[in-house]
Every structure is written in C-alpha cells, then in structure tokens.
N, C-alpha and C positions, 0 to 999 in steps of 0.2 A: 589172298584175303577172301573172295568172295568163294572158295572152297570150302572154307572154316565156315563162314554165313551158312551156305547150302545145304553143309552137316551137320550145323546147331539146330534148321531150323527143321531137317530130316527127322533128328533126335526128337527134339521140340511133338515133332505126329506122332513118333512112334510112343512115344513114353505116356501121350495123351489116349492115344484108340488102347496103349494094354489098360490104363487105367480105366477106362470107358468098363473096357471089358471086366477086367476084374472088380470092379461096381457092383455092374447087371448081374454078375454072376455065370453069366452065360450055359445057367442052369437050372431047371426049378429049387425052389428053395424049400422044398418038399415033395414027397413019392404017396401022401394019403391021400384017398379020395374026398371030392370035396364037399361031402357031406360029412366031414371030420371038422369041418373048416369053422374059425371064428366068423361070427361076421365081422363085415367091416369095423360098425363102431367100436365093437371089440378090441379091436388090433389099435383102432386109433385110441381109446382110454389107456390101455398098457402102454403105449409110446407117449402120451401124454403127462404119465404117474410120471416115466423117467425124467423129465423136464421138459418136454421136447415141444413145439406148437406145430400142430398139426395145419397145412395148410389146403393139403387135397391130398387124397387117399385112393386106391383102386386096387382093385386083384387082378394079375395077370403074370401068364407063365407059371401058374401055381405059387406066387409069391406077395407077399402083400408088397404094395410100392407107395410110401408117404413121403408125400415132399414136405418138410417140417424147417423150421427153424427154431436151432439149439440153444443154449443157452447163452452162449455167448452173440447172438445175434446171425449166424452164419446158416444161410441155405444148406442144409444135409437134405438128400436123396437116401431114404432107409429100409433095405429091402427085409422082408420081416418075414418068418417062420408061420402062414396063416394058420396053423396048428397049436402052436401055442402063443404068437406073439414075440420069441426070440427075433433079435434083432440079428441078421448072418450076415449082411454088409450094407456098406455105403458109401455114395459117392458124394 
C-alpha cells in the first residue's frame, strides 16, 4: 500500500514540473529583436479583445507573460508572441 501512495504521489511531481515546463515554454516565445516588440499595453488590449481580464502583465525571456482571468472565471497564465500578440501557451 504505501508503494502505490509513493508512486501516485511520485507521478503526482512529475506530471506537475512537465506541465510547469511545457507552460513556460522553456523557450523564448520569439527570435526578433526587441525593438520589433509590442509594448506592453499592446499585447494586454489584444488579450483583452479575446475575453481575457488582464491582471499583471510583463515581458520576460522574450515572451510576454499575463496573468488574466478567462472567461469562465479561472486564473490562465498566457505566454504571448510580443511580436504580434499570438497567444503560444499557457498554464
């Protein structure tokens, strides 16, 4: 019994840090330089049009990062394309 526990709760981290990682990307979310770049407000009205409510916003890693809540009420972490505002993942 407490081997089945051990391995649930082994699974349980691992399944969390890949999602963590496949989140963040674990990559810029673009190669332009960043005088290519939206500003901020930018990126947060394009996430905004979509539904989205924008709670804090920042550029880093070359990626925009907005913490927002969707429409259905639920914390989304939105990592965003500062080039054009695509949205390429989230956690």
């Amino acid at each position: 019994m407490r081997k089945i526990t051990m391995f649930t709760i082994a699974a349980a981290l691992l399944a969390t840090a890949a999602a963590a990682h496949a989140g963040s990307l674990g990559r810029p979310c673009t190669a332009a330089p960043q005088t290519q770049w939206l500003p901020i407000e930018a990126l947060q009205a394009r996430i905004e049009a979509q539904g989205y409510k924008v709670q804090k916003a920042k550029l880093k890693n070359a990626c925009g990062e907005l913490y927002t809540i969707d429409k259905t009420g639920s914390r989304v972490e939105l990592f965003v394309d500062p080039t054009s505002g695509q949205i390429v993942g989230q956690l």
